[in-house]
PDB file of N, CA, C and O in Angstrom, chain B, residues numbered from 101:
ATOM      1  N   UNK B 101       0.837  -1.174   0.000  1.00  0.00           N
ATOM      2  CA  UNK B 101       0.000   0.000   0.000  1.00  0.00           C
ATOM      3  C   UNK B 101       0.886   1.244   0.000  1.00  0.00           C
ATOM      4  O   UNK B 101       1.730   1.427   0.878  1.00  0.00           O
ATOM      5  N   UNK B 102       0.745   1.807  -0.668  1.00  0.00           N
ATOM      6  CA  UNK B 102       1.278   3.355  -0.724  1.00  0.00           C
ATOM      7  C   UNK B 102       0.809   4.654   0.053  1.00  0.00           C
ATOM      8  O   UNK B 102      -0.099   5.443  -0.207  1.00  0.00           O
ATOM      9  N   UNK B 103       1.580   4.624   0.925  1.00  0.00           N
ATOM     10  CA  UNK B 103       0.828   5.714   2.042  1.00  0.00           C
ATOM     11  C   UNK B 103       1.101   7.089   1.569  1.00  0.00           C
ATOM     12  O   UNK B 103       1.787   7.125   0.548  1.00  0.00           O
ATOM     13  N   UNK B 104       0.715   8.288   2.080  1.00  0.00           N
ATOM     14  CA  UNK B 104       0.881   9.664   1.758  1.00  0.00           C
ATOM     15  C   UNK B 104       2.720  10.191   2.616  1.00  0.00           C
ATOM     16  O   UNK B 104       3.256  11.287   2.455  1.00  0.00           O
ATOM     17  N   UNK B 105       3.042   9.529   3.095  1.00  0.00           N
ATOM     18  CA  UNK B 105       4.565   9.910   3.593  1.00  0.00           C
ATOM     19  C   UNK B 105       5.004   9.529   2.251  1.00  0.00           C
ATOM     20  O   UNK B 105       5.773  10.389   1.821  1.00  0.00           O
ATOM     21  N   UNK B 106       4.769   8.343   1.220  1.00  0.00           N
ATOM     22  CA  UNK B 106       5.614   8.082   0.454  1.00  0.00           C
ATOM     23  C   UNK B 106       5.648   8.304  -0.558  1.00  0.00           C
ATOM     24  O   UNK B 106       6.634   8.220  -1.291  1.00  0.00           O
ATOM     25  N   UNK B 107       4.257   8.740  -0.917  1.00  0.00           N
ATOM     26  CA  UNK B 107       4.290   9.384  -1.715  1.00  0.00           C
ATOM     27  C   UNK B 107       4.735  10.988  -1.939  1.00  0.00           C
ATOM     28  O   UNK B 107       5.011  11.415  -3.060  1.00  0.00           O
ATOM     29  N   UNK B 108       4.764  11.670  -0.951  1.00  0.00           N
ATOM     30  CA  UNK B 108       5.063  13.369  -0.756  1.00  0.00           C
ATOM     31  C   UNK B 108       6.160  13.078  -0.377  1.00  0.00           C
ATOM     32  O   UNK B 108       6.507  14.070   0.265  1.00  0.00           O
ATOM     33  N   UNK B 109       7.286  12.065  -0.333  1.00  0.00           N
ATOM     34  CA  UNK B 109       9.020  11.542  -0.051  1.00  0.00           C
ATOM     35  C   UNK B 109       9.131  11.607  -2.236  1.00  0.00           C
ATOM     36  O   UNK B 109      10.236  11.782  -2.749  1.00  0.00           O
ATOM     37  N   UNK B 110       8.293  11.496  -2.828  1.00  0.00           N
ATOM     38  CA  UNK B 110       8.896  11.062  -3.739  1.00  0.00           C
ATOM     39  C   UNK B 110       9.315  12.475  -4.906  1.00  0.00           C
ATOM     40  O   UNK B 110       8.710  13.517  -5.157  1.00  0.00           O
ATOM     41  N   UNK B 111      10.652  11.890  -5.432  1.00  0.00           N
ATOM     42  CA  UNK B 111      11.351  13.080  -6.134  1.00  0.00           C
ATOM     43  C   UNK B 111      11.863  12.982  -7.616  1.00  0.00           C
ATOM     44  O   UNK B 111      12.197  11.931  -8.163  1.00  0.00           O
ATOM     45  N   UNK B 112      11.869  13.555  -7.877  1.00  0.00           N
ATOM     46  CA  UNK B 112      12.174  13.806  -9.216  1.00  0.00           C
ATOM     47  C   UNK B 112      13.364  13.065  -9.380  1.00  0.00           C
ATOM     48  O   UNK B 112      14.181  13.021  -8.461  1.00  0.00           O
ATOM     49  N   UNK B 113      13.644  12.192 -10.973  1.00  0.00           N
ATOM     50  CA  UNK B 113      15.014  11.682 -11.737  1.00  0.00           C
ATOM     51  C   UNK B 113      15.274  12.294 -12.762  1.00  0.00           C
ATOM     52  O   UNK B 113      14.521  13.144 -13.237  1.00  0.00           O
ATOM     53  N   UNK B 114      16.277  11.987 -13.213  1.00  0.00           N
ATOM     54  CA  UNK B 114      16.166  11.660 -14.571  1.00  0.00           C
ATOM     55  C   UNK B 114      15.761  11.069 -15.565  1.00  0.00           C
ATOM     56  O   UNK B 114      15.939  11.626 -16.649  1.00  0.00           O
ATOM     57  N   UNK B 115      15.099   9.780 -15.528  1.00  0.00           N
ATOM     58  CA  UNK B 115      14.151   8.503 -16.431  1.00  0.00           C
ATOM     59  C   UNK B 115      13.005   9.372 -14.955  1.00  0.00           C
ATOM     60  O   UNK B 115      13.044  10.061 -13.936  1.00  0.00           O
ATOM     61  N   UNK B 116      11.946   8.495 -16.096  1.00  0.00           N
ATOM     62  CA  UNK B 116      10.842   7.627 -15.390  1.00  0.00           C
ATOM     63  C   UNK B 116      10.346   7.256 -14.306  1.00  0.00           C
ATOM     64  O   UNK B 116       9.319   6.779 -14.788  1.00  0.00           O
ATOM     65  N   UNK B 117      10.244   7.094 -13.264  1.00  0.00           N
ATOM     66  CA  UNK B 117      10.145   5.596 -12.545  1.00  0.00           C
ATOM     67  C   UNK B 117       9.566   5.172 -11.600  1.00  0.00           C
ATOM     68  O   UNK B 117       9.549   5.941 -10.639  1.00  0.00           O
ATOM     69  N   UNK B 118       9.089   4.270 -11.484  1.00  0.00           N
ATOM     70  CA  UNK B 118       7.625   3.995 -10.692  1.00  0.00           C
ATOM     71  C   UNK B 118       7.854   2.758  -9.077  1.00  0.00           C
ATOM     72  O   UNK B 118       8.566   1.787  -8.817  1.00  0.00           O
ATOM     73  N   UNK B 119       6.889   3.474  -8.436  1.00  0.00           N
ATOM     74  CA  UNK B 119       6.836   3.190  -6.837  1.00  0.00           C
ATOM     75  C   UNK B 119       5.855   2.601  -7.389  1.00  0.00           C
ATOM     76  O   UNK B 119       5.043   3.150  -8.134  1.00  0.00           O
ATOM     77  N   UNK B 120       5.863   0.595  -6.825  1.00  0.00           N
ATOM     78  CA  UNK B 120       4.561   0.366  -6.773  1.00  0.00           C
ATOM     79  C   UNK B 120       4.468  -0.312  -5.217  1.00  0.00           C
ATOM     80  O   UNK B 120       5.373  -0.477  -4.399  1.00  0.00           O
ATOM     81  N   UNK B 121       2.848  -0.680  -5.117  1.00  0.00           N
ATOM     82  CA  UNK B 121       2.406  -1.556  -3.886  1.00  0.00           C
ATOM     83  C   UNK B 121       2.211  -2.800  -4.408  1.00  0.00           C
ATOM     84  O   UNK B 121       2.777  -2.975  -5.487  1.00  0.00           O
ATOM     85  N   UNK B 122       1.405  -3.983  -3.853  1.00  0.00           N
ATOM     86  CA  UNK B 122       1.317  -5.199  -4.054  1.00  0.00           C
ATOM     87  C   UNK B 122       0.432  -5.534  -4.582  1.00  0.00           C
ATOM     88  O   UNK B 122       0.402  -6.734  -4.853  1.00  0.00           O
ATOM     89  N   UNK B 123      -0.921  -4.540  -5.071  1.00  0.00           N
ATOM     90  CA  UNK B 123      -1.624  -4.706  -5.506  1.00  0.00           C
ATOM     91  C   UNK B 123      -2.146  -4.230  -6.807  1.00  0.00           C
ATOM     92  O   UNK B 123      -3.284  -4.002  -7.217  1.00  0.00           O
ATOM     93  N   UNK B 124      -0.628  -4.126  -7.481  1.00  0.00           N
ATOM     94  CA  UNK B 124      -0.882  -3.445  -8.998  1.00  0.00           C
ATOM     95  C   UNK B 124      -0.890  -1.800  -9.521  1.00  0.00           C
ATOM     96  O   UNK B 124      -0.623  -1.259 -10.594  1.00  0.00           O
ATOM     97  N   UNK B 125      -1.340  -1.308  -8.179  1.00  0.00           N
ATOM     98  CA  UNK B 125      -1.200   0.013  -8.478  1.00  0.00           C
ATOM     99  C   UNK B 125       0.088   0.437  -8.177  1.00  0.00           C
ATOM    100  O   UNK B 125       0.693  -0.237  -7.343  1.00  0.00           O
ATOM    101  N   UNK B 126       0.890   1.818  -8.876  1.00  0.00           N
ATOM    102  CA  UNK B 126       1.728   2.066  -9.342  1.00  0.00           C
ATOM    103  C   UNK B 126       2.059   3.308  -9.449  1.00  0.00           C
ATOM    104  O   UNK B 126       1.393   3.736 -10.392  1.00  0.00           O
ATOM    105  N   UNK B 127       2.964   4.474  -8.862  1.00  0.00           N
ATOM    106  CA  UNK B 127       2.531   5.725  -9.308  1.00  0.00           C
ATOM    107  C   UNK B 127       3.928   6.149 -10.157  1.00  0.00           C
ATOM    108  O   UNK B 127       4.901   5.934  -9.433  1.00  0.00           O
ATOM    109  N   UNK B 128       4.272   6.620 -11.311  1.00  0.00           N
ATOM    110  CA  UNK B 128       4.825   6.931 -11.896  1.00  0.00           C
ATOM    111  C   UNK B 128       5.592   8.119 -11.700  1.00  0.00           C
ATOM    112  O   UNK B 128       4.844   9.062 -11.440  1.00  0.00           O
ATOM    113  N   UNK B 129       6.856   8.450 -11.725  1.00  0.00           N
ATOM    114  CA  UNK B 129       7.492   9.871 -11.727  1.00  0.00           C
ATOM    115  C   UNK B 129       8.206  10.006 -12.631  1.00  0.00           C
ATOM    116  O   UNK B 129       9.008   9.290 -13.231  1.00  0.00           O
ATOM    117  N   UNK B 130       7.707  11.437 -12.730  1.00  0.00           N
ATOM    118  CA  UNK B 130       8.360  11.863 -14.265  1.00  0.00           C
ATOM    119  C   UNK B 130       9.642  13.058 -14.184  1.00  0.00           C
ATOM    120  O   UNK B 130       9.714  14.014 -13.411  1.00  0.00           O
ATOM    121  N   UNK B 131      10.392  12.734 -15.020  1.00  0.00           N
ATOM    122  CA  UNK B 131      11.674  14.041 -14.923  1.00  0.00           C
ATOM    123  C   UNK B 131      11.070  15.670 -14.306  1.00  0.00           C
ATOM    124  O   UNK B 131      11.833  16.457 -13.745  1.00  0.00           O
ATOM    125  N   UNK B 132       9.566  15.965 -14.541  1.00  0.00           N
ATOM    126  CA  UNK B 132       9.257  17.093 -13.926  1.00  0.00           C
ATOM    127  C   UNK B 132       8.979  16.713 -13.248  1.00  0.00           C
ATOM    128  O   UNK B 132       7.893  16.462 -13.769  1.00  0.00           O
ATOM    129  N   UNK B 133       8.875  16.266 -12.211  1.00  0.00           N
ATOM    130  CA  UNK B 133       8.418  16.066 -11.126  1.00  0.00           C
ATOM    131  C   UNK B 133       6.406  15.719 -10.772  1.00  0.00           C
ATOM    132  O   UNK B 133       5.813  15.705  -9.693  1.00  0.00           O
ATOM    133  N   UNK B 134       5.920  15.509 -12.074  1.00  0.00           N
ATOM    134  CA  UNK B 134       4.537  14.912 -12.279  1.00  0.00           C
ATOM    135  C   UNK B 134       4.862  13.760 -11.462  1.00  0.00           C
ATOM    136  O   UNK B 134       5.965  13.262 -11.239  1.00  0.00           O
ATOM    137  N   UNK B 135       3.375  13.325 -10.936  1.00  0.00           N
ATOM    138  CA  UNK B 135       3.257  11.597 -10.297  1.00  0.00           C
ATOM    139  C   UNK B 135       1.982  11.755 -10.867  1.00  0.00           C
ATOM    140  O   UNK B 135       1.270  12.750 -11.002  1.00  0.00           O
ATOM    141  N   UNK B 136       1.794  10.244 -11.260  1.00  0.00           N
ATOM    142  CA  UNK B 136       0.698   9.747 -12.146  1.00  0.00           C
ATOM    143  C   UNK B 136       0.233   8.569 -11.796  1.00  0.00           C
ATOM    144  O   UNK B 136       0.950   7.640 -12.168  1.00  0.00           O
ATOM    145  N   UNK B 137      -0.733   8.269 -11.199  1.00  0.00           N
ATOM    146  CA  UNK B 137      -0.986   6.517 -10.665  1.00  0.00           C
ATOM    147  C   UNK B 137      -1.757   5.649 -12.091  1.00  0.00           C
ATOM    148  O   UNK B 137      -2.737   5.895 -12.795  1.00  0.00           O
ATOM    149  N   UNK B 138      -0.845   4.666 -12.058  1.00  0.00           N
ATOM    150  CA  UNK B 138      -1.508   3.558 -13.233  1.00  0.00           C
ATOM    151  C   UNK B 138      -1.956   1.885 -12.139  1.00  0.00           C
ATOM    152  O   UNK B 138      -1.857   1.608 -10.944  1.00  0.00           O
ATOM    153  N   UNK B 139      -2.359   1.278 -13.147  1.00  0.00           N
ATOM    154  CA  UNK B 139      -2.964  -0.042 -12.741  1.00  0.00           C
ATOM    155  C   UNK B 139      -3.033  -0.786 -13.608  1.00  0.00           C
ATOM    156  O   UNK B 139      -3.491  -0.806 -14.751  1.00  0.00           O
ATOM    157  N   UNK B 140      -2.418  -1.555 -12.822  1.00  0.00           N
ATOM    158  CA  UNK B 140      -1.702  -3.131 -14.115  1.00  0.00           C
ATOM    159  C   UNK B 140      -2.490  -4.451 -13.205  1.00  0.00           C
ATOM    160  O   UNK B 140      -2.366  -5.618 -13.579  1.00  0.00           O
TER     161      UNK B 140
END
């Protein structure tokens, strides 16, 4: 599960790259600093 500490911890790269939980959801970070939640 993705709590709100870990998500407002999360920072900008260079690529891509995604924090997921165990249940498919997924939130994406982008070089600007966008987060985007997907579901696989």
């Amino acid at each position: 599960m993705l709590t709100d500490m870990q998500l407002r911890a999360l920072k900008p790269a260079k690529k891509i790259y995604k924090v997921a939980d165990q249940r498919g959801l997924y939130a994406a970070v982008t070089p600007s600093g966008a987060v985007s939640f997907r579901y696989d």
